[in-house]
Structure formats: C-alpha cells, structure tokens
C-alpha positions in Angstrom: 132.6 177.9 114.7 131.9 175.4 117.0 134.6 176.9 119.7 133.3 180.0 119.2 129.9 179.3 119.8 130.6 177.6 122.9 133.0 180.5 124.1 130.4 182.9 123.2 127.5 181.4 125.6 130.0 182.3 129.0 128.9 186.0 127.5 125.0 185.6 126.7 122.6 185.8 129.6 121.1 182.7 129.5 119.9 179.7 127.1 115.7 179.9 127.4 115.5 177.5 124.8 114.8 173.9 125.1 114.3 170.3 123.9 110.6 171.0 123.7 110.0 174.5 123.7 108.7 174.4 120.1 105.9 172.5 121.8 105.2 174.5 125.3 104.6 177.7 126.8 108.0 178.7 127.7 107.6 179.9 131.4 109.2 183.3 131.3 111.3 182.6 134.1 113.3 179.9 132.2 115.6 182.8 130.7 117.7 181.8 133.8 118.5 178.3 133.1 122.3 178.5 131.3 122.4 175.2 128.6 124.7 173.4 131.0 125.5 170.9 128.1 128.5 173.1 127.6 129.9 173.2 131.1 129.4 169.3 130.7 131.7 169.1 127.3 136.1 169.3 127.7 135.8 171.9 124.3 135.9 175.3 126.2 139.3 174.2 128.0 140.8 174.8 124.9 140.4 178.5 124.6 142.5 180.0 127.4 142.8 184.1 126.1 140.0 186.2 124.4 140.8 189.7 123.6 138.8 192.3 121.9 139.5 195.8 120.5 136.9 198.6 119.6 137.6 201.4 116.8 134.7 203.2 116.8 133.4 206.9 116.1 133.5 209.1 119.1 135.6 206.7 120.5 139.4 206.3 121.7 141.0 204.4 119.0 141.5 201.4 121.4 139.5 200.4 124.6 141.6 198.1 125.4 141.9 194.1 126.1 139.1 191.9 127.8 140.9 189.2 129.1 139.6 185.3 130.5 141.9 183.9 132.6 141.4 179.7 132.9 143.0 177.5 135.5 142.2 173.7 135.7 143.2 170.8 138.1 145.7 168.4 138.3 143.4 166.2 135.6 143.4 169.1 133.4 139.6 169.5 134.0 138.3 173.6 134.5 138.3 174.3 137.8 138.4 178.3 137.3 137.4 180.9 134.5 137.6 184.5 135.2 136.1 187.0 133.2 137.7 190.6 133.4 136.6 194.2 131.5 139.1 196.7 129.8 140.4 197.6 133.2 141.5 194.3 134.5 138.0 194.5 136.6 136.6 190.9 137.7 133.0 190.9 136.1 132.7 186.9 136.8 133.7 184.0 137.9 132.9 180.4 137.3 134.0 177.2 139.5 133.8 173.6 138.7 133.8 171.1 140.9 134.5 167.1 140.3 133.7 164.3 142.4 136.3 161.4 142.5 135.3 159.8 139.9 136.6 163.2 137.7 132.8 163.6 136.9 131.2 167.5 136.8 129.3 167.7 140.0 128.6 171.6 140.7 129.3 174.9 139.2 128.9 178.2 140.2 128.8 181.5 139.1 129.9 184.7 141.0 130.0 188.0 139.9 132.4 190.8 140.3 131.7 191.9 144.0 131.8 187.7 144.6 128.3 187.2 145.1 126.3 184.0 144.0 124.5 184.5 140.9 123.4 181.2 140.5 125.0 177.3 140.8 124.2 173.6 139.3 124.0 170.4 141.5 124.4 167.2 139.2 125.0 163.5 140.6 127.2 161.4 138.2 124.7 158.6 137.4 122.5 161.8 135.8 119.5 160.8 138.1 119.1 164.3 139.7 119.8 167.6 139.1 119.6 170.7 141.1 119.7 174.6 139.7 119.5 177.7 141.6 119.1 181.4 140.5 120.2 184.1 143.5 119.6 187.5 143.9 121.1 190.0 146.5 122.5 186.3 148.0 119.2 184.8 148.3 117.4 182.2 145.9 114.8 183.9 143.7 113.9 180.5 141.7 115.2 176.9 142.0 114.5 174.1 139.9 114.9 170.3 140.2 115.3 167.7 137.5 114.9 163.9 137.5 115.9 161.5 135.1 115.5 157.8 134.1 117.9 155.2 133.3 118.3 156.5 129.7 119.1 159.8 130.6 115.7 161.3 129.3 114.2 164.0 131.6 110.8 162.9 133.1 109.9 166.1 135.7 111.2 169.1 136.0 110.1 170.9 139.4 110.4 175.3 139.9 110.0 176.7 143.0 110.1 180.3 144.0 112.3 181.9 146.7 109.8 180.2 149.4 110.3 177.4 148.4 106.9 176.7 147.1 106.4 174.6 143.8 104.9 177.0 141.4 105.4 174.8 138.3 105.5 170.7 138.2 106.2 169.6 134.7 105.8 165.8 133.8 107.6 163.7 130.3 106.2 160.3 129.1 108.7 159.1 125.9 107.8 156.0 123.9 109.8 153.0 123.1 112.6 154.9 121.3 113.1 157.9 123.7 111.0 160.4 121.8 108.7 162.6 124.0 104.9 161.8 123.6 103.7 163.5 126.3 104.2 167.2 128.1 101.8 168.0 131.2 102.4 171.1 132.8 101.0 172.4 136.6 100.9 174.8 138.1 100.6 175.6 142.1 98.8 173.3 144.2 99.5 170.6 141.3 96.7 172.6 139.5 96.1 171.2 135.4 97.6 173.6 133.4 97.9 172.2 129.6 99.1 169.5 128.2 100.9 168.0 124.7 100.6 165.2 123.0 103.6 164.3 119.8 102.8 161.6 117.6 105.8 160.3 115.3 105.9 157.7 111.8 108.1 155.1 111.6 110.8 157.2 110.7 111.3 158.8 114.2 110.4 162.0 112.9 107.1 164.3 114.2 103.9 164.6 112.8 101.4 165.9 114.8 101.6 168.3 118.1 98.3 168.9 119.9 97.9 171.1 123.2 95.0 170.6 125.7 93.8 173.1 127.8 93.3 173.0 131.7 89.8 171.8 130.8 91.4 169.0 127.8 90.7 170.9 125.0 92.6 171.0 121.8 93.9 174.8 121.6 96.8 174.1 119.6 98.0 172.2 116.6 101.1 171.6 114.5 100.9 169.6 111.7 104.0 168.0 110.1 104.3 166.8 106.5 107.2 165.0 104.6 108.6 163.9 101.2 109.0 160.3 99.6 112.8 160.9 100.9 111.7 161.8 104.3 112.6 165.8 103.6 110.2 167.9 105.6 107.7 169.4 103.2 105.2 171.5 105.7 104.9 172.8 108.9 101.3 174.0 110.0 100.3 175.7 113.4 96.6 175.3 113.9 94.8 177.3 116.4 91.6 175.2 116.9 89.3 177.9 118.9 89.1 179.7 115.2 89.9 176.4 113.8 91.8 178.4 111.3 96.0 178.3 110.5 97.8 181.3 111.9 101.1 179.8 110.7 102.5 177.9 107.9 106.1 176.7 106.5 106.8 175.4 103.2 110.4 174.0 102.3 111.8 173.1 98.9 115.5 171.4 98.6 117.6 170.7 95.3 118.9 167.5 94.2 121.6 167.5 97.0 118.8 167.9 99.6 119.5 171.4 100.2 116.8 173.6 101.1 116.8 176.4 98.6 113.9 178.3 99.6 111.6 178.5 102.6 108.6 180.2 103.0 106.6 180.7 106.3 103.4 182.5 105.9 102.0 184.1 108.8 98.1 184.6 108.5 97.3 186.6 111.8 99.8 190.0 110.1 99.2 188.7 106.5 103.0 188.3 105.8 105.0 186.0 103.8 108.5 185.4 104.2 110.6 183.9 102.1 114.4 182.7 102.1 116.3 181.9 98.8 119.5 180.1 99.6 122.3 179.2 97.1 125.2 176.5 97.5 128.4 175.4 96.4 129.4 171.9 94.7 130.2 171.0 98.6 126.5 171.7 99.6 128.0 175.0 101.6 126.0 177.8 101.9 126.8 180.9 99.8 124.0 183.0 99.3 120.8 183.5 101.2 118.6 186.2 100.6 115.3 187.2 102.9 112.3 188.5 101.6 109.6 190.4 102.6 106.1 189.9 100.6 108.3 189.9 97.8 110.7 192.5 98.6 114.4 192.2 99.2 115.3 193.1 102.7 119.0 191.7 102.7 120.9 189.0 102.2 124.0 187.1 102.8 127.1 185.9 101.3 129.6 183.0 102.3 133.3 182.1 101.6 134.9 179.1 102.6 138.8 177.9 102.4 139.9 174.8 100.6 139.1 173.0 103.3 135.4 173.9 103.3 135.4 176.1 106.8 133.9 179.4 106.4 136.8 182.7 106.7 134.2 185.3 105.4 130.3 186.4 106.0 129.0 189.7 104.9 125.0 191.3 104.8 123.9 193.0 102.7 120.7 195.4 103.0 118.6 196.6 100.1 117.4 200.5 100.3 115.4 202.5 98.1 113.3 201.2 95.1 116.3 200.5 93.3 117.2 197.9 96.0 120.7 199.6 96.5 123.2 197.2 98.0 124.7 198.1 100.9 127.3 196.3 103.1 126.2 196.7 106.9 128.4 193.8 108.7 131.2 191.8 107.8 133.3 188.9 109.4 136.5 187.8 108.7 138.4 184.8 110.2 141.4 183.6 110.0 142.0 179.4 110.6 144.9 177.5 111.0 146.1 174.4 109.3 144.4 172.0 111.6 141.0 173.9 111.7 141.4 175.7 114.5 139.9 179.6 114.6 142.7 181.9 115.4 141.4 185.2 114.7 137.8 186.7 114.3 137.5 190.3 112.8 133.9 191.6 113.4 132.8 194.9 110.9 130.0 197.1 112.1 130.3 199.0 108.8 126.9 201.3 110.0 128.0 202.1 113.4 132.7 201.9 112.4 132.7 199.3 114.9 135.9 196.7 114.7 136.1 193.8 117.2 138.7 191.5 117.2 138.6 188.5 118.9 142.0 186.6 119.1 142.6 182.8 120.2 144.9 180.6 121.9 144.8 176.6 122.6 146.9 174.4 124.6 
C-alpha cells in the first residue's frame, strides 16, 4: 500500500494538509502546496509502468492503457516522469534536479502543452525552501520556508503574484521539537490569530488554544488520555458560546485496538459511531459506520499469510431491513517479497473495472 499511495499522489491535485492543520485556519490557497516529502523519498523509482483499463456501461469495453514513462540519471536518481492519457497524449511532466552532492534541489511540473505549472527550490542543508504556483506562465502564489538546525519549520512566507506578502506565519517548538506556538499575519504583518499547544511528559498534546487578532481565546481543544497513555477524548471548545461543538470518544481492546469511536457533533446534533473488529494479528477486518444509531455501511478486510491486505469490499445498508449491498471492491494481487503487482478496483454501482498493473526494477 505504501507504493501505491505514493504513486497515487503524482494523480491527486494537491496535498492541503499539514503538520498543524488540525490546529489552524488552513488558508484556502494551500491546496497548491504538493507534500514534497514524496519527491524527497527513492520509493516512487521503483514503479516504472501503470496501466489501467475501464469496462463500463455505455462504454467501449476497453479505453485503453495510461502509461508513465520514468527515466533517471546516471546515479539512478528520477530525473524524468511522464504522464500520458489513453492516446499516448503527454498530460504531465515532472523533472528533478540534483546538485553535486546527489541531493534533490528543484522539481518542476509541466503540463501537456509544456507549460510551468508549478516548481520547488530546496538547498541541501534544509535551511530554505522556495515553492511556486504558475498560471498562464506567470506566478499566481509563492511561498518561502525557513528552517533551523533541526529541520523544524519556523516561518512560512506566501506572497501573491506581486509579489506582496499576504500571509507571514511564525513556529516556536520547545525543548523536544514539538510546536508550542502558531502566529499567523496577515498583510502589512497585521495580527491575525494565534495557537498555543501544551504537551505532558509523555510528548503527547493536551491542550490547543487559539487567540484572536485582539488575544482572545476563540478556540479550544482539549486532549484526554488513559493510565496506558491511549487517547481517551478529544473536545473542541468554542469559547464565545463557551459551549463544545465537537467531541471524540475512543475505546480500544486488550491489544490496544480501538474498537469503537464516537465523535459527537453538537452544532447538527449527530453522533457518529465506528465499530471496528480485528484479527489475532491486530489487523483490521471489520468496521462498520453509524449514523445516530443506524447502519450506513461498512467494511471488510482479508489479508494473506503474511498479514498484507489482497481484498477490501463496502458494504451499504438500504431499506429498514438494512439490506446488504456490495458497492466497491478491491482485489490485489502480491508477490512473494511483498511487492503489489496488480490492483483490481470494482465499481459494482456504476460496472466500473480498473486495473492497475506494476513493474519494479
């Protein structure tokens, strides 16, 4: 799974999530910023071919082949990766580039027509960073990071096509790395808000507070553990109606599992509730979402001797009787060394196959 869910992020947009955006006001904007984390790891050199075929209703019975197309350097580092449609058409292109020391330095990304959707500037010792989203071959937004000595982000810098700072954000992290403090601004180094993470002597978080421009607590998350340091509760706070809107309670088994989790959501008055089941190897092989007490659907695992998982399938729940019905299926096959060969994806309400094929080197 792992080399698939790297190989699958070169399809997806782009990563908006981040280290701290559990705490923060995601700016909207950050949809752009791909999690370069992947570029930075050797794994996706190892899948060379993708190919996928459609049998669908009103459909031919096959599309055709998508194919990626992967050259690297004399070091055997990615210096190419070409994405191509059914029709052999170039959609993208990615290009790495390495400095002398063999170290990840810039990458781009073109699209079919060759123009610059968007490129990465790194410098080896991980000091700087440099990102920059085009469109119709001009810069729409850049950002600029800067790092300490450990490697921990400390300001993170957007500026819009002008090259104006419209968004200045600031990290403080205590003696063991972990963030304490998140101050956002906006233009003209304007206050916008601010959080504050407090931790016990486990490492692990406890309390999450936002100020407002004016330093006022709007926000809290409360974190709550067991004797075995399992989290126990998760409460979101919102302290201008000084009332929860959120909540999320987690029970585990004797393996420390978690077998059920429940989040209740006070602002639309819903509870939902997962019910999870495992094997002897603590592998997942059931979960099943409800809805104020209704089944919606669930899931079911199967793993191979080896404990890697070769089948998923969902199930939905109609009608009062809760009729089962099979909506999705995946089947994969793996080889003896644990490498993922073949992927079958079912669309069982739309008859939609895909099949996604792998090679290594």
């Amino acid at each position: 799974m792992y080399f698939l869910r790297c190989f699958i992020f070169l399809f997806s947009a782009f990563c908006s999530i981040s280290i701290y955006a559990q705490f923060i006001e995601i700016d909207p904007d950050r949809e752009f910023l791909p999690d370069i984390e992947l570029f930075r790891s050797d794994t996706i050199k190892e899948i060379i071919v993708w190919k996928a075929k459609s049998f669908g209703k009103n459909m031919p019975k096959t599309i055709g082949d998508r194919h990626i197309e992967a050259k690297y350097n004399i070091n055997g580092k990615l210096r190419v990766y070409n994405i191509y449609d059914n029709n052999d058409f170039l959609l993208y292109t990615y290009r790495f580039k390495y400095n002398n020391n063999k170290y990840l330095v810039n990458v781009q990304k073109f699209d079919g027509q060759k123009k610059l959707a968007y490129q990465w500037f790194f410098e080896e010792n991980l000091v700087k960073e440099e990102y920059k989203y085009y469109l119709d071959k001009d810069i729409e937004y850049a950002w600029f990071f800067t790092y300490d000595v450990l490697g921990n982000k400390t300001e993170e810098i957007k500026c819009n096509h002008y090259g104006k700072i419209i968004r200045r954000i600031y990290f403080v992290y205590n003696e063991n790395n972990k963030i304490i403090n998140i101050s956002a601004y906006k233009t003209n180094d304007r206050f916008d808000y601010k959080w504050g993470i407090t931790y016990d002597n486990n490492g692990d978080t406890v309390e999450c507070h936002r100020l407002n421009k004016e330093y006022i607590v709007q926000e809290s998350i409360i974190y709550k553990y067991h004797k075995k340091g399992q989290l126990d509760s998760v409460v979101y706070i919102d302290n201008n109606r000084n009332e929860r809107t959120l909540q999320k309670v987690f029970f585990y088994d004797v393996n420390g599992n978690i077998v059920c989790k429940i989040t209740y959501d006070y602002n639309e008055m819903k509870e939902i509730k997962y019910l999870n089941t495992y094997n002897t190897n603590s592998k997942l092989i059931e979960s099943v979402y409800f809805i104020n007490q209704d089944r919606i659907h669930k899931k079911l695992y199967t793993y191979n001797k080896n404990q890697l998982c070769i089948n998923e399938k969902k199930i939905i729940f109609t009608g009062i009787t809760e009729i089962e019905n099979v909506v999705s299926e995946i089947d994969r096959t793996i080889n003896e060394d644990g490498f993922l060969q073949k992927q079958v994806e079912k669309d069982l309400t739309n008859r939609r196959t895909i099949v996604y094929t792998y090679k290594y080197f």
